[in-house]
C-alpha positions in Angstrom: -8.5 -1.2 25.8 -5.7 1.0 24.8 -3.3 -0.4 22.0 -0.5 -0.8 24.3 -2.3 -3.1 26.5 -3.9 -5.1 23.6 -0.5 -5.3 21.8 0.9 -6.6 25.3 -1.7 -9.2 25.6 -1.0 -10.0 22.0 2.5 -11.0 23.0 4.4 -7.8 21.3 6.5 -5.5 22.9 4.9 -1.7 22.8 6.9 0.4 25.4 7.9 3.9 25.2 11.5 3.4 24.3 12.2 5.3 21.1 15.1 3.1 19.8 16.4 -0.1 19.4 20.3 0.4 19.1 21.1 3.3 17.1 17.2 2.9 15.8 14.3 5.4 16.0 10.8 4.1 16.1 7.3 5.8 16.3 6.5 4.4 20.1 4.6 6.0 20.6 5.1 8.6 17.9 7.1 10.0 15.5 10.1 12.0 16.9 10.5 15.3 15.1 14.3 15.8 13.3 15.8 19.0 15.2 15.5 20.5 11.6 12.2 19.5 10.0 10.5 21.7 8.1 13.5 23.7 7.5 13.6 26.1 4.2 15.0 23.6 2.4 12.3 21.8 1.8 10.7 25.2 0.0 11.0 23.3 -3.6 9.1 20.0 -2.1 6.8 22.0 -0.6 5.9 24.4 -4.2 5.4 21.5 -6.0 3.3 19.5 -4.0 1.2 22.4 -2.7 1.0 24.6 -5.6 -2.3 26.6 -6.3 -4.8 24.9 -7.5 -8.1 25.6 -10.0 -10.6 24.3 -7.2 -13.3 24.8 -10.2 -11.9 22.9 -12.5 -10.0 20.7 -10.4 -7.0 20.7 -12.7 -3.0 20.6 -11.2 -1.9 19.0 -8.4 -3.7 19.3 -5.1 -2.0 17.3 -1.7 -3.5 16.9 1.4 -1.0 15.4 3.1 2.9 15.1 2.9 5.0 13.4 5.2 9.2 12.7 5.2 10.2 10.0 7.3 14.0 9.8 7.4 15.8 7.5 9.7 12.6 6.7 11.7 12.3 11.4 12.2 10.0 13.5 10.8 11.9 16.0 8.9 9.1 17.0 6.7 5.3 17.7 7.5 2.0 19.9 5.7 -1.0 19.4 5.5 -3.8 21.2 3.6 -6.8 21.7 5.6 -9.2 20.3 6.4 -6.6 17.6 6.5 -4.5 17.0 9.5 -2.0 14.6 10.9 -5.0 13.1 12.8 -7.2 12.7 9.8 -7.6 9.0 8.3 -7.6 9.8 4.4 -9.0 7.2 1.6 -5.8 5.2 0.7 -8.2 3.9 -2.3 -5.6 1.0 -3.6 -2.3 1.8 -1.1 -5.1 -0.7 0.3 -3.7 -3.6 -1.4 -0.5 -3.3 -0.1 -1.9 -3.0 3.4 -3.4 -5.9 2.9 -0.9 -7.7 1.2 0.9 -7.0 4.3 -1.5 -8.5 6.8 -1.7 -11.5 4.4 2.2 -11.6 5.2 1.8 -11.9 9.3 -0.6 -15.0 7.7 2.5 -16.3 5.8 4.4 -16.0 9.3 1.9 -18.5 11.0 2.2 -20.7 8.6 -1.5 -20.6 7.6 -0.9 -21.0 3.9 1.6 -21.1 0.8 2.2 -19.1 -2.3 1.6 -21.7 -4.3 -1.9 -22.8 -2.7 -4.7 -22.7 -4.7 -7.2 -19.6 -3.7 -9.9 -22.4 -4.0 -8.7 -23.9 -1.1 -9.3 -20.7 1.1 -11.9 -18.9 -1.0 -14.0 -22.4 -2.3 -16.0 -19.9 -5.0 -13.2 -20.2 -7.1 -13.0 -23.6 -7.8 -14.4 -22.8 -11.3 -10.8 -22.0 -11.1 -8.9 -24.0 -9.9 -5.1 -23.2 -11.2 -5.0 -19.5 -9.4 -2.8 -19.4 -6.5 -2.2 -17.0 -3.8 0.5 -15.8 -5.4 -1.0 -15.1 -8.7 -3.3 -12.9 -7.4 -0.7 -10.9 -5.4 0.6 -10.3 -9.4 -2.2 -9.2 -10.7 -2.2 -12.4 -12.7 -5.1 -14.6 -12.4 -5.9 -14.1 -16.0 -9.1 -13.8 -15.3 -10.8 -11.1 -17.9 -10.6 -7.5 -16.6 -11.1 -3.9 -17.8 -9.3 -1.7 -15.1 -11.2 1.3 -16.3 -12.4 4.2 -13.8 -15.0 7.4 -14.1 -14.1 7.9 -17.7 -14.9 4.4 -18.7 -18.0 3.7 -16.7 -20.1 1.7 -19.0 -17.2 -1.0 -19.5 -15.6 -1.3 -16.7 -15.4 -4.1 -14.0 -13.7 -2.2 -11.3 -16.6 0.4 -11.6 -19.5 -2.5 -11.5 -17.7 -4.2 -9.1 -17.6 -1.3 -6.4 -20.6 0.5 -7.4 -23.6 -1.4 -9.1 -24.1 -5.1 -9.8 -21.1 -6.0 -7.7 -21.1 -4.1 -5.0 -22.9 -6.8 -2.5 -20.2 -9.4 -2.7 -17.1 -8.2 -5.0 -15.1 -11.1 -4.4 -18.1 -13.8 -5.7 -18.5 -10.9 -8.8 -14.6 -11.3 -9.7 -14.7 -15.4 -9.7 -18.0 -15.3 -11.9 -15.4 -13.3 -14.6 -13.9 -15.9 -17.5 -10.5 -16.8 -17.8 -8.9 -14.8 -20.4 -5.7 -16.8 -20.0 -3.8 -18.8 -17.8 -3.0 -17.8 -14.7 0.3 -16.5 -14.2 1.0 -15.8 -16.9 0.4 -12.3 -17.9 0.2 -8.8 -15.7 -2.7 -7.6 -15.6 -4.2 -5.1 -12.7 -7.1 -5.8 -11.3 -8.8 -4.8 -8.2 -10.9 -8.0 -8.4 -7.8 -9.9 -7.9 -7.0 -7.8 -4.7 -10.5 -8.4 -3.7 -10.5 -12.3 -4.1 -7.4 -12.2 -1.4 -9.6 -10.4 0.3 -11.7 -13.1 0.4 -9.2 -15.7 0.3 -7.9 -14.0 3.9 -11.0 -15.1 5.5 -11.0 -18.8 4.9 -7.1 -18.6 5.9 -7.3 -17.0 9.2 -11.2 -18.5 9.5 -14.7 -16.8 9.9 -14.7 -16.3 14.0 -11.2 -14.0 13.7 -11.7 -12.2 10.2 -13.3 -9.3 11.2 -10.5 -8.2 13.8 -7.2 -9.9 12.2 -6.1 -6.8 10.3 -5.9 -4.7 14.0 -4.7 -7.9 15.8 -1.9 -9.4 13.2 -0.6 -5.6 12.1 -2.1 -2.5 13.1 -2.1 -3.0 17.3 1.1 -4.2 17.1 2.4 -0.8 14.7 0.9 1.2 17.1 -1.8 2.3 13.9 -4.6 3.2 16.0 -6.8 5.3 13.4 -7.5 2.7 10.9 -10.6 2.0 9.3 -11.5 -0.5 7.0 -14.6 -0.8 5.3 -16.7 -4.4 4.1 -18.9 -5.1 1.4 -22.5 -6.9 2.0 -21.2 -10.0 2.3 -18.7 -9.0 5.4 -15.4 -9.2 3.0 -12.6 -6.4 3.7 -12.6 -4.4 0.7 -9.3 -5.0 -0.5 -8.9 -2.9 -3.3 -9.9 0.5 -2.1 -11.4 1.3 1.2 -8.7 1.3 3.7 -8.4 4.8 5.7 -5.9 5.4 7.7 -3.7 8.8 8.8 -0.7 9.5 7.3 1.4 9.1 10.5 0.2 6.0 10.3 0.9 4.7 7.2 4.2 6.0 7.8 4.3 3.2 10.4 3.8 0.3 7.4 6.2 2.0 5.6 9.2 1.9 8.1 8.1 -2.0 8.9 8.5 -2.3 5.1 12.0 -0.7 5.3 13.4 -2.3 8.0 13.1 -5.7 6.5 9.7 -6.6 8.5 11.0 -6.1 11.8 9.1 -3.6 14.4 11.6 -3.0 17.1 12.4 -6.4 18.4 9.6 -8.5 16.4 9.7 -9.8 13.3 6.0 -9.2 12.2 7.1 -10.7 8.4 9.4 -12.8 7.5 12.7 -11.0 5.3 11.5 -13.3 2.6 8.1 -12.1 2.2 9.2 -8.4 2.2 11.9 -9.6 -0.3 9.0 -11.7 -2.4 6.8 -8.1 -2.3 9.9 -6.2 -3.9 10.7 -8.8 -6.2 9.9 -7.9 -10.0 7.3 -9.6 -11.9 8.4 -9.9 -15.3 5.3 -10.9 -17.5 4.2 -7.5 -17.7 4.8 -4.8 -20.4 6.4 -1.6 -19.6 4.3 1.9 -19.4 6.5 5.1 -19.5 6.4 6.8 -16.0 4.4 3.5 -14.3 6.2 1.4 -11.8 6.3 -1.8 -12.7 5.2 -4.6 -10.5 6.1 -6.7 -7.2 4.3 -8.7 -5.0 1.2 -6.6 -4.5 3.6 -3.4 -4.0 5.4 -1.3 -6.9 8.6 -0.9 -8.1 11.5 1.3 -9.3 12.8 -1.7 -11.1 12.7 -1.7 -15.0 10.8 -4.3 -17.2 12.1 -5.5 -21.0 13.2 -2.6 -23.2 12.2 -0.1 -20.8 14.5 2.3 -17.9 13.7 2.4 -14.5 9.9 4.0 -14.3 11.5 6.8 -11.7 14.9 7.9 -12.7 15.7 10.2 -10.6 15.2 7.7 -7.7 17.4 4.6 -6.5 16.5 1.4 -8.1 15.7 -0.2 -4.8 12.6 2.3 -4.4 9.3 0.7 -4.1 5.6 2.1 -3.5 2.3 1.4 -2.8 -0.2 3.9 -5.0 -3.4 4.7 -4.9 -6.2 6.2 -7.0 -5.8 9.9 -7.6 -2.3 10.6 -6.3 -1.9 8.5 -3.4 1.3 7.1 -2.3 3.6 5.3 0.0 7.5 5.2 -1.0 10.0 4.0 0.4 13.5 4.3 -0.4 15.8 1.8 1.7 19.1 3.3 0.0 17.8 6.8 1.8 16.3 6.0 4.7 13.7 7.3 3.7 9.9 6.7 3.9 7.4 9.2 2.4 3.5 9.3 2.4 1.3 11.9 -0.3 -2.6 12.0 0.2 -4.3 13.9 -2.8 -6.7 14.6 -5.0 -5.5 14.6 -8.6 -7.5 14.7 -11.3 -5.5 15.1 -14.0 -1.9 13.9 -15.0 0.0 16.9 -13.8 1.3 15.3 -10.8 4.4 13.4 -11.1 6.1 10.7 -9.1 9.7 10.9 -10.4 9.3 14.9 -10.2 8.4 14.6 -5.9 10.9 12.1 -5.5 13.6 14.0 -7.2 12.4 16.6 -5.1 12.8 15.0 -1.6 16.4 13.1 -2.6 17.8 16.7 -3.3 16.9 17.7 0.1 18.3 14.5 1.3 21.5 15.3 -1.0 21.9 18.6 0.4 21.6 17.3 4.2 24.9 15.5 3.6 26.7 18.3 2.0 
């Protein structure tokens, strides 16, 4: 069944009409900008795709780069093998994703910030204080050690994935202590990611799980190369392995902009996009890091610290990933742009490609 039917039968209007009002949408794909790809973009384009050491694997190496601007492309490369029909590892733009599907929940009234996760996910009734909404802060206070491949022999997100874990993340994260209470303290954790992973499943129930993702967001987006993969126990692996093609993550991204709305349909309500961009302030501030929302990232500043992008508006927000990836957006602009990579190092800058794109944008108005 083709994703227009489905999304039909679904009750959401897919057509082939390109705008709503002086709108452009992505039915059923992007529309390219009469001047994308122009030679303005050449600076954009020399920083994100500069030559690389393939041997040692230093600089910065993109896949994929994709300029959204009032609902146009008006920027698109891609470094092969790569290509715009290529689902790439989002690794944890996955959390927004599904921070998003939890919000089409939210919209049919299946459950409350302020719930308990025990309710939904009954492992965690050894604690029994988290809500739903701590965990989309990264605040359960349960003990955590965010640590990747140059940490391996301490680090929970590595167990968790890879070794003792692995079979059921979720139940691994609940079995961690409480460290503090929740709430109360930032701190990231891809267990806490995983948990609403988890928690998901009891609030849209067993029979509907597996398909809910495609059903309450993807169909209806028109995402139709979207893969998402499970752990032994048949839990969406929140934190990390979502794949989807840049074209198509474009798609959350413009949903994000415009408030929650897809053409006609409001797939989230204003006030869960709103709760996503709204600062969380028990967290310290880390020069260059965005600082967090509701499950998404933000150019907002924290206590004795500037915004995290500069060069950017304030009202930008992100979903990142391991190794480079990312998902702006930047309502003042218009703008919504996606970067697939494989950094290794710390070369690559997100103020620097953001500066980068707004002085295109700058110079389009001149």
């Amino acid at each position: 069944m083709n994703a227009t039917l489905l999304g039909m039968l679904l009750g959401f209007s897919i057509t082939s009409t390109v705008a709503l009002g002086q709108e452009r949408w992505p039915v059923p794909d992007w529309q390219l900008a009469p001047d994308s790809n122009s030679a303005a973009w050449g600076e954009v384009q020399a920083y994100a795709f500069a030559p690389r050491n393939d041997h040692t694997r230093a600089g910065v190496r993109t896949d994929a780069l994709l300029v959204i601007r009032d609902g146009r492309i008006v920027y698109e490369h891609y470094a092969p093998p790569s290509s715009a029909a290529t689902p790439h590892l989002t690794w944890s733009i996955s959390k927004s994703v599904l921070a998003t599907v939890l919000g089409v929940a939210r919209r049919e009234g299946r459950f409350a910030l302020d719930d308990p996760v025990a309710r939904y996910y009954p492992v965690m009734q050894t604690h029994p204080d988290v809500r739903i909404e701590d965990l989309l802060h990264w605040a359960s206070g349960l003990a955590w050690q965010e640590d990747y491949e140059y940490a391996p022999l301490k680090s929970s997100v590595v167990a968790m994935l890879y070794t003792r874990g692995r079979g059921d993340m979720a139940g691994y994260t609940a079995a961690r202590r409480g460290a503090i209470e929740p709430g109360q303290r930032f701190l990231y954790s891809s267990g806490d990611s995983n948990v609403l992973a988890a928690a998901l499943r009891g609030i849209v129930g067993e029979q509907g799980y597996g398909d809910y993702p495609w059903q309450a967001l993807f169909i209806p987006l028109g995402i139709e190369s979207a893969v998402w993969e499970r752990d032994t126990s048949g839990t969406l692996v929140g934190s990390s392995y979502l794949y989807m093609s840049a074209r198509d993550l474009a798609r959350i991204g413009l949903l994000m902009l415009r408030d929650g709305r897809w053409q006609s349909q409001q797939v989230l309500h204003r006030d869960w996009v709103a709760f996503n961009r709204r600062l969380f302030t028990h967290a310290k501030a880390l020069p260059g890091e965005a600082s967090p929302g509701g499950h998404w990232w933000l150019n907002q500043p924290l206590a004795g610290s500037g915004r995290p992008w500069p060069d950017a508006p304030a009202d930008t927000f992100a979903a990142l990933g391991h190794w480079g990836q990312g998902l702006y957006v930047v309502p003042q602009e218009q703008l919504v742009i996606v970067r697939y990579a494989d950094d290794r190092d710390a070369q690559f800058q997100h103020n620097e490609l953001l500066k980068r794109v707004l002085a295109v944008r700058a110079e389009d108005r001149q």
